[in-house]
C-alpha positions as CSV (number, residue, x, y, z in Angstrom):
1,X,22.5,-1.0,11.3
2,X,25.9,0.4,12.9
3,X,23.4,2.3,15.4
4,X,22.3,-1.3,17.1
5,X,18.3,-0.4,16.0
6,X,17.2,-4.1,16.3
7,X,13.8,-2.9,15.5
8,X,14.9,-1.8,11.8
9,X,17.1,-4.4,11.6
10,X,14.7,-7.0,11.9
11,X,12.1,-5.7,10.0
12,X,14.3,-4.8,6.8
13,X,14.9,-8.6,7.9
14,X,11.7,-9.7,7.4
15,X,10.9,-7.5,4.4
16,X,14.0,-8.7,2.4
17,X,12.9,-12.7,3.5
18,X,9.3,-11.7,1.8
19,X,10.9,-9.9,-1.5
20,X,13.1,-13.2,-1.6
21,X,9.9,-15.7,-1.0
22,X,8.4,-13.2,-4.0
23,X,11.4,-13.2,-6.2
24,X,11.1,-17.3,-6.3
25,X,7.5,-18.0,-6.7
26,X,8.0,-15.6,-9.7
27,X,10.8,-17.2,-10.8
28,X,12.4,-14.1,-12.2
29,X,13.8,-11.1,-10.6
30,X,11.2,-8.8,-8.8
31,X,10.3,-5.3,-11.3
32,X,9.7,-2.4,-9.2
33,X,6.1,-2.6,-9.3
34,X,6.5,-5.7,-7.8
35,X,8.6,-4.9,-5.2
36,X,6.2,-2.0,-4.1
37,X,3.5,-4.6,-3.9
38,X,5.5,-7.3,-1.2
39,X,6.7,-3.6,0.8
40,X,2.5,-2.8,0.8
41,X,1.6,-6.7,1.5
42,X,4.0,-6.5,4.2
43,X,2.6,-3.1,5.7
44,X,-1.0,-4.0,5.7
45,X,-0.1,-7.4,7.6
46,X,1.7,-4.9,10.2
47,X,-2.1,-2.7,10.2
48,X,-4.4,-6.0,10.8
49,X,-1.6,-7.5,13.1
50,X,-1.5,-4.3,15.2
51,X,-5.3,-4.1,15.4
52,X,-5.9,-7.8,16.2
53,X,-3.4,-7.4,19.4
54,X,-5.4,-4.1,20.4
55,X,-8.7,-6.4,20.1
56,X,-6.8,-8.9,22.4
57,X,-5.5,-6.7,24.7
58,X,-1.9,-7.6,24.1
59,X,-0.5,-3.7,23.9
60,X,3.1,-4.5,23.9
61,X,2.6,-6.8,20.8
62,X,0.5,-4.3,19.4
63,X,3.4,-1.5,19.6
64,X,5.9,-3.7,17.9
65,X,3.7,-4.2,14.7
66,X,2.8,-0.6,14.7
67,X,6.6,0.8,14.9
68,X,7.4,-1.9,12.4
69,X,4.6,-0.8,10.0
70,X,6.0,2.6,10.0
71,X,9.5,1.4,9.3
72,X,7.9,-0.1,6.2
73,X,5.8,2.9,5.5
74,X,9.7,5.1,4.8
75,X,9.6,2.3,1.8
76,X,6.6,3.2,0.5
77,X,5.6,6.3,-2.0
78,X,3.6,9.3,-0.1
79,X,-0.1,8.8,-0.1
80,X,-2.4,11.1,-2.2
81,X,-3.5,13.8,-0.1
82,X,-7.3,14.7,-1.0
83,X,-6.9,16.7,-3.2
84,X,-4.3,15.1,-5.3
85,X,-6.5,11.9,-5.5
86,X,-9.7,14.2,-6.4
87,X,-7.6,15.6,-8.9
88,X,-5.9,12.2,-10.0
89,X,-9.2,10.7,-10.1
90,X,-10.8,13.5,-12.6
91,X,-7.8,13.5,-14.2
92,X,-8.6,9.6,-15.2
93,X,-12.0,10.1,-15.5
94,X,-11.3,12.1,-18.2
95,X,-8.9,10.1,-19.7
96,X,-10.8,6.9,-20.0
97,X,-13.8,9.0,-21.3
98,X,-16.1,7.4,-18.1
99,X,-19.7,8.3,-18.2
100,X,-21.2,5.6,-15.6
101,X,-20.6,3.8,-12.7
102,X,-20.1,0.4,-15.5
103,X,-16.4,2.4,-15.7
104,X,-15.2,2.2,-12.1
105,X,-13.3,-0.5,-12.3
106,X,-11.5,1.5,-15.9
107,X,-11.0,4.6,-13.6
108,X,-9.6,2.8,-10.5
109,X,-7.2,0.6,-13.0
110,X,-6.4,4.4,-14.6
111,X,-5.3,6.3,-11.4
112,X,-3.3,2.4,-10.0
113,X,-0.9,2.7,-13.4
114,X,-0.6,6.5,-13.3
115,X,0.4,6.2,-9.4
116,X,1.3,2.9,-8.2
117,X,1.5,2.6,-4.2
118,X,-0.2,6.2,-3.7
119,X,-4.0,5.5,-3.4
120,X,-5.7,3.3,-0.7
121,X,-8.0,1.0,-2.8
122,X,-11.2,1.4,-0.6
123,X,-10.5,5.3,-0.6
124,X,-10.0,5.0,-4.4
125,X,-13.3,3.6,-5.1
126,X,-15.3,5.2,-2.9
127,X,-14.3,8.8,-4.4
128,X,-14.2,7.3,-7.8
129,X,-18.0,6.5,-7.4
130,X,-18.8,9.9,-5.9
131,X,-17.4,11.4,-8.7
132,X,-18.9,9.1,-11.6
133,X,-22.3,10.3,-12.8
């Protein structure tokens, strides 16, 4: 903050208004799972945000939800890379016992506990049904 970056500023703003807002409709102090969920909430508003202004053609709007969205992303735990979710994915696969497709949502439930805040859902559950018999 000593640096004047208004941009960080006022999105650690924002994020710690939307942890608060959180905190009191749970009426009980945020766990840490929690608190990963508002940080995600907040970064996929930021993505649809910065997409809608690009549909608009507002670029200047849709540069400041962008740069905020990758302040929040520092927040966030590193994503999977392929072959960590193939092998995350096997991994629970294994675990659960799966045999079908009628275990997705097991599998997908499996991997989210093991690694909160790591796997894109939509990613998640298409390789989770290429890999289920």
């Amino acid at each position: 903050m000593r640096q004047k970056d208004a941009l960080r500023r006022d999105t650690l703003r924002l994020l710690k208004s939307a942890l608060e807002y959180a905190a009191l409709a749970a009426k009980a102090p945020l766990t840490n799972a929690e608190i990963l969920r508002v940080v995600q909430k907040e970064t996929k508003k930021r993505q649809e945000a910065h997409e809608q202004f690009l549909k608009g053609g507002r670029d200047k709007e849709a540069e400041q939800e962008r740069q905020e969205r990758l302040v929040l992303e520092a927040y966030l735990p590193q994503p999977f890379t392929e072959e960590e979710l193939t092998a995350a994915v096997r991994q629970a696969i294994a675990d659960t016992g799966a045999a079908s497709k009628k275990n997705l949502g097991a599998v997908i439930r499996a991997v989210q506990t093991a690694h909160p805040g790591r796997a894109n859902g939509k990613t998640l559950s298409s390789l989770v049904k290429d890999l289920l018999p």
